[in-house]
C-alpha positions as CSV (number, residue, x, y, z in Angstrom):
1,X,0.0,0.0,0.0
2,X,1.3,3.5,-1.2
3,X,2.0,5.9,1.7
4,X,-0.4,8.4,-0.2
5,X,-3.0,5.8,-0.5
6,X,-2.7,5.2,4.0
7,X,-2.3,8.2,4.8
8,X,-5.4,8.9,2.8
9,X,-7.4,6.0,4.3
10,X,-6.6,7.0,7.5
11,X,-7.4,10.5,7.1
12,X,-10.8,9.0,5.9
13,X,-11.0,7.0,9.2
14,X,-10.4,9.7,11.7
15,X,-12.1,12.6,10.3
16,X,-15.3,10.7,9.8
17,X,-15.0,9.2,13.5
18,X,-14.8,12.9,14.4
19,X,-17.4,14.2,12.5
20,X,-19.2,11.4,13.6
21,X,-18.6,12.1,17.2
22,X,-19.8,16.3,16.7
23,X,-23.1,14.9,15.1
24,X,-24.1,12.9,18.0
25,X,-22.9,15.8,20.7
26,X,-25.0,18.4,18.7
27,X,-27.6,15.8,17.9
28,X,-27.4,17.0,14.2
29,X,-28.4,12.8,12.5
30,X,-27.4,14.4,8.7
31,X,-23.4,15.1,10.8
32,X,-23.4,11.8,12.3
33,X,-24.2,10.0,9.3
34,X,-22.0,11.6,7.3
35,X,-19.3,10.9,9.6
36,X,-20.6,7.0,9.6
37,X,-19.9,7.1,5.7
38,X,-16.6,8.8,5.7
39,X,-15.3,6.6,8.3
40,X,-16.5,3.7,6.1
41,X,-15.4,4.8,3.1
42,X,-11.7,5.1,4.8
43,X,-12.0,1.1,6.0
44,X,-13.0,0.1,2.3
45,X,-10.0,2.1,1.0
46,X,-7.4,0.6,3.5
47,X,-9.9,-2.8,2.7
48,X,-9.0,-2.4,-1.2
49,X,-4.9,-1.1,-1.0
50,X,-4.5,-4.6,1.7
51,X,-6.1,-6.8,-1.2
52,X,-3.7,-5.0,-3.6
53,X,-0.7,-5.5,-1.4
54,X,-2.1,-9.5,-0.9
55,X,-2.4,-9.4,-4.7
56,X,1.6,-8.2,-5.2
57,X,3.4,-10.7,-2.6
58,X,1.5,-13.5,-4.3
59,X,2.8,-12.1,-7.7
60,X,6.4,-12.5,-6.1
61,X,5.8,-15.1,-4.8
62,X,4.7,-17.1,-7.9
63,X,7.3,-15.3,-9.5
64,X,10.1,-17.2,-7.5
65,X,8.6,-20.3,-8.2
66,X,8.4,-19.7,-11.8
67,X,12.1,-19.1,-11.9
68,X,12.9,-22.4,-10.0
69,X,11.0,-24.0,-13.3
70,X,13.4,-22.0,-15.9
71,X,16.6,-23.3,-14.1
């Protein structure tokens, strides 16, 4: 997972959680939902760069087994 790519997940996360959090102090729903979302939308990022990441190491590793084939 690109730096960029966590940072911006996590940045997802957090300001959602917060936003989340002012919405139920001020009782404002439309806040707190909002914040639900963006807090989502910040797991399914980091969800979608940790399949990408899976999807690389088992490129490698395949890759290393290929190579024991072509010696």
């Amino acid at each position: 997972m690109g730096l960029g790519d966590k940072f911006d997940a996590a940045k997802d996360q957090v300001s959602g959680q917060a936003k989340e959090t002012a919405g139920k102090a001020t009782d404002d729903k439309r806040t707190e939902a909002e914040g639900k979302a963006q807090g989502l939308q910040g797991k399914v990022k980091e969800t979608v760069e940790n399949v990408k990441d899976t999807a690389a190491d088992a490129k490698e590793a395949a890759k290393g087994v290929t190579d024991n084939f072509k010696k």
